[in-house]
CHARMM-style PDB file with segment names, atoms N, HN, CA, C and O in Angstrom:
ATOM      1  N   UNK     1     -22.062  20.660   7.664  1.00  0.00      PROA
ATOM      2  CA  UNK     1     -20.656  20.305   7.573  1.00  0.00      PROA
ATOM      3  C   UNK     1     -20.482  18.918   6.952  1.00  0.00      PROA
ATOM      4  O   UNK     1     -19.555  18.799   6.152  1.00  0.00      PROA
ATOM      5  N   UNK     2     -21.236  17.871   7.208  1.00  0.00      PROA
ATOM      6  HN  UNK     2     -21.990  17.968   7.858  1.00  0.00      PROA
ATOM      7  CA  UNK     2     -21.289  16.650   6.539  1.00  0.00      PROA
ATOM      8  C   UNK     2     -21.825  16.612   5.144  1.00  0.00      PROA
ATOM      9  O   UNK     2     -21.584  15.694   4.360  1.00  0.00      PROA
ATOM     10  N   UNK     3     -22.728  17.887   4.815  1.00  0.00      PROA
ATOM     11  HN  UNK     3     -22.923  18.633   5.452  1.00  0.00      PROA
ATOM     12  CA  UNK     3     -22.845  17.687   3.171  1.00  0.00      PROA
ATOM     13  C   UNK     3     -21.212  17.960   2.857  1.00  0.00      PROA
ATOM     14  O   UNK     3     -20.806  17.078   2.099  1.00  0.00      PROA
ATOM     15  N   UNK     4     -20.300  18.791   3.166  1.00  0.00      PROA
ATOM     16  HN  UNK     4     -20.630  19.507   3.781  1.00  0.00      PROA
ATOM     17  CA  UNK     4     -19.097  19.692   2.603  1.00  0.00      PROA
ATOM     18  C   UNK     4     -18.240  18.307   2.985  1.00  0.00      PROA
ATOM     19  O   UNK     4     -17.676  17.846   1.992  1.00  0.00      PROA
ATOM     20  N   UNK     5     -18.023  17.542   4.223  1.00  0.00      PROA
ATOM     21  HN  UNK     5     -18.481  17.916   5.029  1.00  0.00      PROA
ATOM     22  CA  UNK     5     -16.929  16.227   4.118  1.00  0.00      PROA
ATOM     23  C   UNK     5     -17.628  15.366   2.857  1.00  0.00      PROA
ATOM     24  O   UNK     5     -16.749  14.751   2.252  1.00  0.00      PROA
ATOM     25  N   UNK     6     -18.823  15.175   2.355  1.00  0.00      PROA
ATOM     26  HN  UNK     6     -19.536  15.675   2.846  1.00  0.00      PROA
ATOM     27  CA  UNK     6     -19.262  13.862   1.369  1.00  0.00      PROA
ATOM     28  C   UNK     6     -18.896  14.114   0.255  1.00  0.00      PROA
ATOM     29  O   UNK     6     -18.821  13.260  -0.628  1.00  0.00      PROA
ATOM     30  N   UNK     7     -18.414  16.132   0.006  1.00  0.00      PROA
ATOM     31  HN  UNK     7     -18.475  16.826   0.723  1.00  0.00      PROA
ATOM     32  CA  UNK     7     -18.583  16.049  -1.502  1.00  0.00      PROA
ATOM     33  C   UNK     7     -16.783  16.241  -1.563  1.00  0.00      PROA
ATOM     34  O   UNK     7     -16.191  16.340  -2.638  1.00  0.00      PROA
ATOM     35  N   UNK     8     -16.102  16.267  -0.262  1.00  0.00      PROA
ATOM     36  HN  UNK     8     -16.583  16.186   0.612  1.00  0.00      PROA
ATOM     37  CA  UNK     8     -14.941  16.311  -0.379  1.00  0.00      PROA
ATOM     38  C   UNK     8     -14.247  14.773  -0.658  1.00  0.00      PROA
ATOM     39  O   UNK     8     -13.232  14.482  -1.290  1.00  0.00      PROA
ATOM     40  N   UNK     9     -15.095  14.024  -0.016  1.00  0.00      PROA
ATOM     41  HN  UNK     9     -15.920  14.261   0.497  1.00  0.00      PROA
ATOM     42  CA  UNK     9     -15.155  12.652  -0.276  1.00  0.00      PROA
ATOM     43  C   UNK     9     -14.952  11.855  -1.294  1.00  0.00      PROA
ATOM     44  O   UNK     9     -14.377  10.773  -1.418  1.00  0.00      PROA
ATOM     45  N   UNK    10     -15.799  12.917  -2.367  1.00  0.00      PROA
ATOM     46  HN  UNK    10     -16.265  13.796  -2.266  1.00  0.00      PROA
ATOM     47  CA  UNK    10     -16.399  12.191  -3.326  1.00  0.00      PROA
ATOM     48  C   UNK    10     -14.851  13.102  -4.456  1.00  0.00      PROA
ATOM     49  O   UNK    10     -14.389  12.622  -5.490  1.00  0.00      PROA
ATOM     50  N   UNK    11     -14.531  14.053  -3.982  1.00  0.00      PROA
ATOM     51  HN  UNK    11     -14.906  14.443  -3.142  1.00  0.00      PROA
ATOM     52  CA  UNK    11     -13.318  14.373  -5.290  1.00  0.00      PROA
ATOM     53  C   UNK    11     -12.235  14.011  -4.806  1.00  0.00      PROA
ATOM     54  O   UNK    11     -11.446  13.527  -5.617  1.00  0.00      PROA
ATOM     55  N   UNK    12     -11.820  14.093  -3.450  1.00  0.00      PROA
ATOM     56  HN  UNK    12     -12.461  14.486  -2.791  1.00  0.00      PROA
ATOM     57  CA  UNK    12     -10.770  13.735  -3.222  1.00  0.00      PROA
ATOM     58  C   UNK    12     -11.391  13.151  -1.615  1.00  0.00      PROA
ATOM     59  O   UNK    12     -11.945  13.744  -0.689  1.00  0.00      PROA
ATOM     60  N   UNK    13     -10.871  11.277  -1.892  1.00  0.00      PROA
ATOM     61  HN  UNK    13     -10.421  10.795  -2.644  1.00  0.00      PROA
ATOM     62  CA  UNK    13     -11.194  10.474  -0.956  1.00  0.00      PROA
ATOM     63  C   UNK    13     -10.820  10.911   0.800  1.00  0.00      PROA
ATOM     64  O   UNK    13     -11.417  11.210   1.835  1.00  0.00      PROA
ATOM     65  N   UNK    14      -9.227  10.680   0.213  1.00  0.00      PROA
ATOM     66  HN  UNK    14      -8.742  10.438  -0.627  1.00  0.00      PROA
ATOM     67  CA  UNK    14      -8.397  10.742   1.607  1.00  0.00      PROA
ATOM     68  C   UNK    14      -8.546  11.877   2.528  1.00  0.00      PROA
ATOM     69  O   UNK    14      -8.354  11.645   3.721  1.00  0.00      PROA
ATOM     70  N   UNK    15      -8.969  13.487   2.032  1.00  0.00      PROA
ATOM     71  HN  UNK    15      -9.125  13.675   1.062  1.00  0.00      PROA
ATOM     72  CA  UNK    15      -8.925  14.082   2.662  1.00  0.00      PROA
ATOM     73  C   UNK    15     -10.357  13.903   3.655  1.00  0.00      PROA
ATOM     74  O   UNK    15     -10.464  13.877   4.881  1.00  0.00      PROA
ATOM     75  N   UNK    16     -11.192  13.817   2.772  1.00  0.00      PROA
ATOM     76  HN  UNK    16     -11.105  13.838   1.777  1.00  0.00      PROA
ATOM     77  CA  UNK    16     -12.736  13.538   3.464  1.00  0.00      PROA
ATOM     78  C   UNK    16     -12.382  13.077   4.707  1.00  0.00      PROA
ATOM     79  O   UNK    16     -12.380  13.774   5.722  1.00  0.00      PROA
ATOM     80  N   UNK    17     -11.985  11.543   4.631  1.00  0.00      PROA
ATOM     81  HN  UNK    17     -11.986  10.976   3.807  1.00  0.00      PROA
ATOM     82  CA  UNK    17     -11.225  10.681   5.824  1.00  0.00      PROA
ATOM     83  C   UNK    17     -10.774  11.531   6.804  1.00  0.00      PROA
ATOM     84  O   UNK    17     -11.292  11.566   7.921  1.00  0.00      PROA
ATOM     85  N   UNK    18      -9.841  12.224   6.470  1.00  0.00      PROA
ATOM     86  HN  UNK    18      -9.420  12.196   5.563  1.00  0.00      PROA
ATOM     87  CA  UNK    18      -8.827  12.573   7.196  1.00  0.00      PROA
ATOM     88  C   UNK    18      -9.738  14.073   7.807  1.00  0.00      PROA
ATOM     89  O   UNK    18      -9.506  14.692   6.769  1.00  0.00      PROA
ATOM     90  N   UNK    19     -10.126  14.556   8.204  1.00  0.00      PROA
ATOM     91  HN  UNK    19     -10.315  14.053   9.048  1.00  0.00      PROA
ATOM     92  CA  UNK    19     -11.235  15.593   8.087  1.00  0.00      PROA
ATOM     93  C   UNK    19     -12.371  14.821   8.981  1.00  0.00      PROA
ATOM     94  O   UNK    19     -13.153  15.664   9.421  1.00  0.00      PROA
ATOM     95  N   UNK    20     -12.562  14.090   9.209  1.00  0.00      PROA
ATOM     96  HN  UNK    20     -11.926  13.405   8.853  1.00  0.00      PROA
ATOM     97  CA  UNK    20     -13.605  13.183   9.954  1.00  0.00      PROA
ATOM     98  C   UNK    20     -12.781  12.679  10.966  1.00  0.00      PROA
ATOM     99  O   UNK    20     -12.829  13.280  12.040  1.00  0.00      PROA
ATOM    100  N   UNK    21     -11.837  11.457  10.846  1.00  0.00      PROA
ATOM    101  HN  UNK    21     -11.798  10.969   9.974  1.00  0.00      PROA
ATOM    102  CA  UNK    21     -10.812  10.786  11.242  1.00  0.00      PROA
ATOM    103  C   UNK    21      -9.276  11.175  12.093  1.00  0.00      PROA
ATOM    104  O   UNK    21      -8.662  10.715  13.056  1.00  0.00      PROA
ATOM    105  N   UNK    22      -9.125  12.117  11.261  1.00  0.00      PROA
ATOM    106  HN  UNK    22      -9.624  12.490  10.479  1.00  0.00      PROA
ATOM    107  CA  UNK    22      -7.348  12.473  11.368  1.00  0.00      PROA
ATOM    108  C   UNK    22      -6.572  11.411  11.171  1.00  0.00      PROA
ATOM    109  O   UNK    22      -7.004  10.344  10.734  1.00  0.00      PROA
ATOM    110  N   UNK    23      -5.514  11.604  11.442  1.00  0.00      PROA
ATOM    111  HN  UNK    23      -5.164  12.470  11.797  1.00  0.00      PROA
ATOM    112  CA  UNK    23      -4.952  10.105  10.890  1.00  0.00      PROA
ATOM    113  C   UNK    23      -4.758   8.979  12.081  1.00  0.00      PROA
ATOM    114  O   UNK    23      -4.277   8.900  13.211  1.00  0.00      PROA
ATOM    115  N   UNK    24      -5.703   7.843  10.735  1.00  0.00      PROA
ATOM    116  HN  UNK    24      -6.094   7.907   9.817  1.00  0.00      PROA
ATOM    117  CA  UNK    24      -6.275   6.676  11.604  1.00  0.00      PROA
ATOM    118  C   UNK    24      -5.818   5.903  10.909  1.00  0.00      PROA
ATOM    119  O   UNK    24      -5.129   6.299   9.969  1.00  0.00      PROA
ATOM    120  N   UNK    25      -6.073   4.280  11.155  1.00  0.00      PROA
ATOM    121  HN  UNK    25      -6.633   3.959  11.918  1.00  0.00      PROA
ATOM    122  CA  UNK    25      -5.939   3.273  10.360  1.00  0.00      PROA
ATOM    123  C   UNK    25      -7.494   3.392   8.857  1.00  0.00      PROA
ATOM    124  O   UNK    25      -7.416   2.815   7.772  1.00  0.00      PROA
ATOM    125  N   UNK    26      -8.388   4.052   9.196  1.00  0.00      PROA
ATOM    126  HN  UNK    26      -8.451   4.520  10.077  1.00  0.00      PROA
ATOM    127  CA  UNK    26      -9.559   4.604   8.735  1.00  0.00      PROA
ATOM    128  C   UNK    26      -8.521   5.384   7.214  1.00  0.00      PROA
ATOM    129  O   UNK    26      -8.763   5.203   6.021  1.00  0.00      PROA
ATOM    130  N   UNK    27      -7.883   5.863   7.554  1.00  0.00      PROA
ATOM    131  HN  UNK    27      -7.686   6.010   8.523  1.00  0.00      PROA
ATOM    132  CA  UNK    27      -7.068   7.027   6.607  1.00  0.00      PROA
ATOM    133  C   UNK    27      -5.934   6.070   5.684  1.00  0.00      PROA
ATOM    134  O   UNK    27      -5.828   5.834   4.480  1.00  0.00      PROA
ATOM    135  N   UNK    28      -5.427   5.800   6.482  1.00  0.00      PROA
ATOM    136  HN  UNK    28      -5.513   5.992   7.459  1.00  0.00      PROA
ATOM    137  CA  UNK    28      -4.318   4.629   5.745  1.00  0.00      PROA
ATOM    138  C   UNK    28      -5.189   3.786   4.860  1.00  0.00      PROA
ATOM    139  O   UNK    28      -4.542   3.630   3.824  1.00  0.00      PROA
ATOM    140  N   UNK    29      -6.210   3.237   4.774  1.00  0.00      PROA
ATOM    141  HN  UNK    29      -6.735   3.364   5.615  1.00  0.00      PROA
ATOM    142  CA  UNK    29      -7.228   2.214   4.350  1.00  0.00      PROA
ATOM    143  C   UNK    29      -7.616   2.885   2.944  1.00  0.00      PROA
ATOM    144  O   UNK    29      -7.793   2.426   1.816  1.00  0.00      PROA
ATOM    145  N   UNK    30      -7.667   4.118   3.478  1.00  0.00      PROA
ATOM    146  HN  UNK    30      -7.523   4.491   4.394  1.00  0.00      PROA
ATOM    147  CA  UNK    30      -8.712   4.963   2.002  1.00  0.00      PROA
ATOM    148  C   UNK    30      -7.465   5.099   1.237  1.00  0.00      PROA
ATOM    149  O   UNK    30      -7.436   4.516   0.153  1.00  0.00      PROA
ATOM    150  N   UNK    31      -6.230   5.891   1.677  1.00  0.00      PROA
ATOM    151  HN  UNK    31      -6.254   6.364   2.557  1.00  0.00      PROA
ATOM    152  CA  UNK    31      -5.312   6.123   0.800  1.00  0.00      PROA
ATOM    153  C   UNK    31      -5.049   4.716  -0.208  1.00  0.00      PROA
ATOM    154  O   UNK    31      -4.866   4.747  -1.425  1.00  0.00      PROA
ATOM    155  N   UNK    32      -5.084   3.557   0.623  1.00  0.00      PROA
ATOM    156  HN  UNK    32      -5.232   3.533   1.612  1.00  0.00      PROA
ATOM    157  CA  UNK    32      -4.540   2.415  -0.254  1.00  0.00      PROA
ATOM    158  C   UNK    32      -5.614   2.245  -1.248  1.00  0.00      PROA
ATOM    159  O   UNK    32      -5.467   2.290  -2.469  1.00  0.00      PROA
ATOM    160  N   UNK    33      -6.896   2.011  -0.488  1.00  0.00      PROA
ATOM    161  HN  UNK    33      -7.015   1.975   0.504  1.00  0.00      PROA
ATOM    162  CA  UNK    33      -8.067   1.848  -1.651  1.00  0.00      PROA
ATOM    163  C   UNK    33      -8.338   2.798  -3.066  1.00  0.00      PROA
ATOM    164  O   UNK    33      -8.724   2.399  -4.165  1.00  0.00      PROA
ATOM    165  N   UNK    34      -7.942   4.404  -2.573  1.00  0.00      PROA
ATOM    166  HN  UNK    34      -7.628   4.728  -1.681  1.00  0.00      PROA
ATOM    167  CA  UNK    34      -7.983   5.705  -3.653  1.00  0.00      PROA
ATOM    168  C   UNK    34      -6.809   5.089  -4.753  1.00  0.00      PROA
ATOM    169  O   UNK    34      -7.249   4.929  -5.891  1.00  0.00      PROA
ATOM    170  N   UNK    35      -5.230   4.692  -4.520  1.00  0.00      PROA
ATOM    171  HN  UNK    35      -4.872   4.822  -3.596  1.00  0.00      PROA
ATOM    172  CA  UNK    35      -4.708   4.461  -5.256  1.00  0.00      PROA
ATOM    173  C   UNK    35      -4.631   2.754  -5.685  1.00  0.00      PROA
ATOM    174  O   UNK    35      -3.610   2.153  -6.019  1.00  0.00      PROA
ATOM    175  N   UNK    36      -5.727   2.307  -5.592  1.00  0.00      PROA
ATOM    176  HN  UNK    36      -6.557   2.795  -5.321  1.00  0.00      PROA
ATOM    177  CA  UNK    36      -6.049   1.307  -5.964  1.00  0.00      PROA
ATOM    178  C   UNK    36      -7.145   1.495  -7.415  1.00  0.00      PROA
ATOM    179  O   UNK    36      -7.085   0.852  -8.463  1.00  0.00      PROA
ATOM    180  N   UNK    37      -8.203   2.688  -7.012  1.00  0.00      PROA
ATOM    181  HN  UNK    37      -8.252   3.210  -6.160  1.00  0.00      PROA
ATOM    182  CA  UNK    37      -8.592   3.056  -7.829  1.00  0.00      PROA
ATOM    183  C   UNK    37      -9.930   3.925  -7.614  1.00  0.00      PROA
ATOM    184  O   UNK    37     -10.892   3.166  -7.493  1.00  0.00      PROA
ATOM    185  N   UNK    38     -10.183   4.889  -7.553  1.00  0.00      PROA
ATOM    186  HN  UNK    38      -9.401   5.505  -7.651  1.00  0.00      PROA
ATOM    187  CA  UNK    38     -11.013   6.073  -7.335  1.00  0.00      PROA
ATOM    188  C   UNK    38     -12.336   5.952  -6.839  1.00  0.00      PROA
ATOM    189  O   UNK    38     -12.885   6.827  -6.170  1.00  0.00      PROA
ATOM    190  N   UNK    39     -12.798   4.979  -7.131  1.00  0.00      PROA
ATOM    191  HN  UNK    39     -12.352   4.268  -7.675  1.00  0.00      PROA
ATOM    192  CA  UNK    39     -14.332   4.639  -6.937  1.00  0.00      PROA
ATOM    193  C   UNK    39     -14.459   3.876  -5.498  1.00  0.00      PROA
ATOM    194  O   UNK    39     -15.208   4.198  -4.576  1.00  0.00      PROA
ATOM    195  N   UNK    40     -13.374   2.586  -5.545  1.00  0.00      PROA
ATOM    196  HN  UNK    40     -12.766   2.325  -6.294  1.00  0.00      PROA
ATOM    197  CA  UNK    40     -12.798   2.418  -3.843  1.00  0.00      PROA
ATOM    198  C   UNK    40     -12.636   3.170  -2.804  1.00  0.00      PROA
ATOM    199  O   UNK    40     -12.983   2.921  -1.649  1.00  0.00      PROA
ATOM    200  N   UNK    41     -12.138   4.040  -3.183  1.00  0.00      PROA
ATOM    201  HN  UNK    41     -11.855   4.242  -4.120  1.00  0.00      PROA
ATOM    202  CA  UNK    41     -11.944   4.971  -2.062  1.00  0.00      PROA
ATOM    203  C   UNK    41     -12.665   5.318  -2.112  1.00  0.00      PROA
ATOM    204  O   UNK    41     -13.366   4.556  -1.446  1.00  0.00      PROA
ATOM    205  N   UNK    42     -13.644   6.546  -2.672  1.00  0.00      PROA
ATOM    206  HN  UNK    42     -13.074   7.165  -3.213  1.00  0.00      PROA
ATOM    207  CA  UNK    42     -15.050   7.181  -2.650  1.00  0.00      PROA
ATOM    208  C   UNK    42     -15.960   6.436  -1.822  1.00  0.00      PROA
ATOM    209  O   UNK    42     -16.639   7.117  -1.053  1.00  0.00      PROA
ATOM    210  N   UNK    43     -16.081   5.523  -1.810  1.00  0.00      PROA
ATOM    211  HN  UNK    43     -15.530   4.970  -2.435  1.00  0.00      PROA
ATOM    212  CA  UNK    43     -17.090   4.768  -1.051  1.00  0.00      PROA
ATOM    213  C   UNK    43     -16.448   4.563  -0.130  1.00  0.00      PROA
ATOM    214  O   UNK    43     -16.723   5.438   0.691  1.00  0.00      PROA
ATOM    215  N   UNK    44     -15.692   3.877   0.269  1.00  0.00      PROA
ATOM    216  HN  UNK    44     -15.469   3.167  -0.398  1.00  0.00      PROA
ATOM    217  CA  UNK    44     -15.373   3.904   2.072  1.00  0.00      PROA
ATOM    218  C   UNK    44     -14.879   5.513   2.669  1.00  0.00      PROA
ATOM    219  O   UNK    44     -14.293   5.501   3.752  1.00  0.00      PROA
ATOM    220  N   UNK    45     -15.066   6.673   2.096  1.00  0.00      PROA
ATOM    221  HN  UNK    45     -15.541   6.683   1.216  1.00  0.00      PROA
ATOM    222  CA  UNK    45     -14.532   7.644   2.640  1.00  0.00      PROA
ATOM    223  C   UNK    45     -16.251   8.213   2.650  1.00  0.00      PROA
ATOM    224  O   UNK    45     -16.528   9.153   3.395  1.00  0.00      PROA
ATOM    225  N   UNK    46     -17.291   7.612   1.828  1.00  0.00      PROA
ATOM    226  HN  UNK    46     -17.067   6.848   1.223  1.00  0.00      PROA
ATOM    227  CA  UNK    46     -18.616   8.176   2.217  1.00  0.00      PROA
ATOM    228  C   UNK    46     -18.806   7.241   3.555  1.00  0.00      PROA
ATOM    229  O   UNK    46     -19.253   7.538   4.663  1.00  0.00      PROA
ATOM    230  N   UNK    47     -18.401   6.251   3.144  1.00  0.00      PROA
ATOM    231  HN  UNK    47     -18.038   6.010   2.244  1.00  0.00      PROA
ATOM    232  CA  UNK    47     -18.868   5.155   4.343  1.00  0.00      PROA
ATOM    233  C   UNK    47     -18.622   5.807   5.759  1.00  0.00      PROA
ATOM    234  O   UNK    47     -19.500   6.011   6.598  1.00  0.00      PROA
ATOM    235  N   UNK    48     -16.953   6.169   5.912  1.00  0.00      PROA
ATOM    236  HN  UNK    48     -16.240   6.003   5.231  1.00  0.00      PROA
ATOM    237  CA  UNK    48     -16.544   6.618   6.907  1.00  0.00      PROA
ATOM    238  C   UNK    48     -17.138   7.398   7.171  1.00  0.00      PROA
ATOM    239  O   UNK    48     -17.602   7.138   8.281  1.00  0.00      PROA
ATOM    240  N   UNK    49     -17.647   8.777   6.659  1.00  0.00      PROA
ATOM    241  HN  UNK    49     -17.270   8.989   5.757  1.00  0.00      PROA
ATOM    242  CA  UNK    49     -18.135   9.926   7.164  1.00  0.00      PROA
ATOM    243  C   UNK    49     -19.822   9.590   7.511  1.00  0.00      PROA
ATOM    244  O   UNK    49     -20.283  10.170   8.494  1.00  0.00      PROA
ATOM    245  N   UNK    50     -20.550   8.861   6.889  1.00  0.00      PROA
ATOM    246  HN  UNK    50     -20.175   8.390   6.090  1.00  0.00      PROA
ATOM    247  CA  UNK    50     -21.994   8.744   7.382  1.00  0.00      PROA
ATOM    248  C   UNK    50     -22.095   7.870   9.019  1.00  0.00      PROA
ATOM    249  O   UNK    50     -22.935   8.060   9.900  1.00  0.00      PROA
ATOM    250  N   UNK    51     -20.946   6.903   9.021  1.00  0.00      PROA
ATOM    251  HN  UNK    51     -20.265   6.748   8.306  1.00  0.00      PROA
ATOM    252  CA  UNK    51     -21.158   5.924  10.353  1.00  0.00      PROA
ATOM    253  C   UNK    51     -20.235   6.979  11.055  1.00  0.00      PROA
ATOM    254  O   UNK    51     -20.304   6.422  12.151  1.00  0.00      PROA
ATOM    255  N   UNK    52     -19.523   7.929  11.270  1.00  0.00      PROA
ATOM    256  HN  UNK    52     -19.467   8.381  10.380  1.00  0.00      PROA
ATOM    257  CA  UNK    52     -19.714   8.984  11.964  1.00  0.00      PROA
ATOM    258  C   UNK    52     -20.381  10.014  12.485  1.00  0.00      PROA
ATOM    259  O   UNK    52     -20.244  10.549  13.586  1.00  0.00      PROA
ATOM    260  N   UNK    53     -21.138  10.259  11.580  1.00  0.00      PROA
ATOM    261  HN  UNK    53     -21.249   9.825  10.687  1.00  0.00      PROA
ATOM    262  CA  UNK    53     -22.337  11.077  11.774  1.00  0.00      PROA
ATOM    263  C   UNK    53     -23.281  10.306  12.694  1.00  0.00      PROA
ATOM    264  O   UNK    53     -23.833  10.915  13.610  1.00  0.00      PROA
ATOM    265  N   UNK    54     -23.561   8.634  12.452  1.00  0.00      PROA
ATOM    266  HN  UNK    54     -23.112   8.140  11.708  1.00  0.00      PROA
ATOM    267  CA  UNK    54     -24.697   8.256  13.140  1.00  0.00      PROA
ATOM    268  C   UNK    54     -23.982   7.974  14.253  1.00  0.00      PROA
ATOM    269  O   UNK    54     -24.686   7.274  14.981  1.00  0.00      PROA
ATOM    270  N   UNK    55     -22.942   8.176  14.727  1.00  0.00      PROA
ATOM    271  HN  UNK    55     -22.370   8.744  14.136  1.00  0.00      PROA
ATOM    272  CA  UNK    55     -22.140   7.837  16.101  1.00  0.00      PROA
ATOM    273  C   UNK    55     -22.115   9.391  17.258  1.00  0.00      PROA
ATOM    274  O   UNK    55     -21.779   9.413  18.442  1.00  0.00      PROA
ATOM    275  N   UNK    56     -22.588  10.540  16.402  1.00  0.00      PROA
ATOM    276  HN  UNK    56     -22.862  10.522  15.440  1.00  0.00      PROA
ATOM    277  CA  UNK    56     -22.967  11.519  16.964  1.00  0.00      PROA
ATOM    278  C   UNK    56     -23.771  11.710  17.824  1.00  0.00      PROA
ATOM    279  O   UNK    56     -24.568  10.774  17.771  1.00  0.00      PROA
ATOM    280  N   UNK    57     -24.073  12.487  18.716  1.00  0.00      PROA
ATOM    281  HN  UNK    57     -23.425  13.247  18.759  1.00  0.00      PROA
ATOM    282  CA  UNK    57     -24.882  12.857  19.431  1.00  0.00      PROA
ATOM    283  C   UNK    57     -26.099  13.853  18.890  1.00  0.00      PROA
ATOM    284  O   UNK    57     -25.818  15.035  18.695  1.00  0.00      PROA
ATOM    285  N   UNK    58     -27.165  13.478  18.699  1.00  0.00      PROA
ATOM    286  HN  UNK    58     -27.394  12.518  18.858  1.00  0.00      PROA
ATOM    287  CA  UNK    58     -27.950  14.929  18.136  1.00  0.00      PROA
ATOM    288  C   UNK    58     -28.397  15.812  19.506  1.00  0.00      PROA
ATOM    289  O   UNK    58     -29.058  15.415  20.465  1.00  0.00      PROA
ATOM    290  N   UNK    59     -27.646  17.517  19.201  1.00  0.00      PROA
ATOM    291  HN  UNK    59     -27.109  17.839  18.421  1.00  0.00      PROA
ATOM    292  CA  UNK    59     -28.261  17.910  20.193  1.00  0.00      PROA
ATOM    293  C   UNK    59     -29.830  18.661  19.931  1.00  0.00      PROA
ATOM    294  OT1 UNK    59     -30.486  19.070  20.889  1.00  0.00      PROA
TER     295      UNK     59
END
């Protein structure tokens, strides 16, 4: 499921976020950064989704 949020990430920022997140200050952040400019957002919406993953529990 985390390969499918990174590559959602990677075409369209905000949803990735939002898909991990729901709406957070996390979400508001990416939207501003995506329309700031594409590559911004991409990276804090990978960011977001990997320091979620390591906040997981492995069962």
């Amino acid at each position: 499921m985390n390969i499918m949020r990174i590559l959602l990430a990677i075409i369209l920022p905000p949803l990735g976020v939002f898909l991990t997140k729901g709406i957070s200050p996390a979400f508001a952040i990416n939207i501003l950064l995506t329309v700031l400019g594409w590559l911004p957002g991409s990276i804090h919406a990978v960011w977001i989704i990997v320091k979620e993953a390591e906040n997981e529990p492995a069962y």
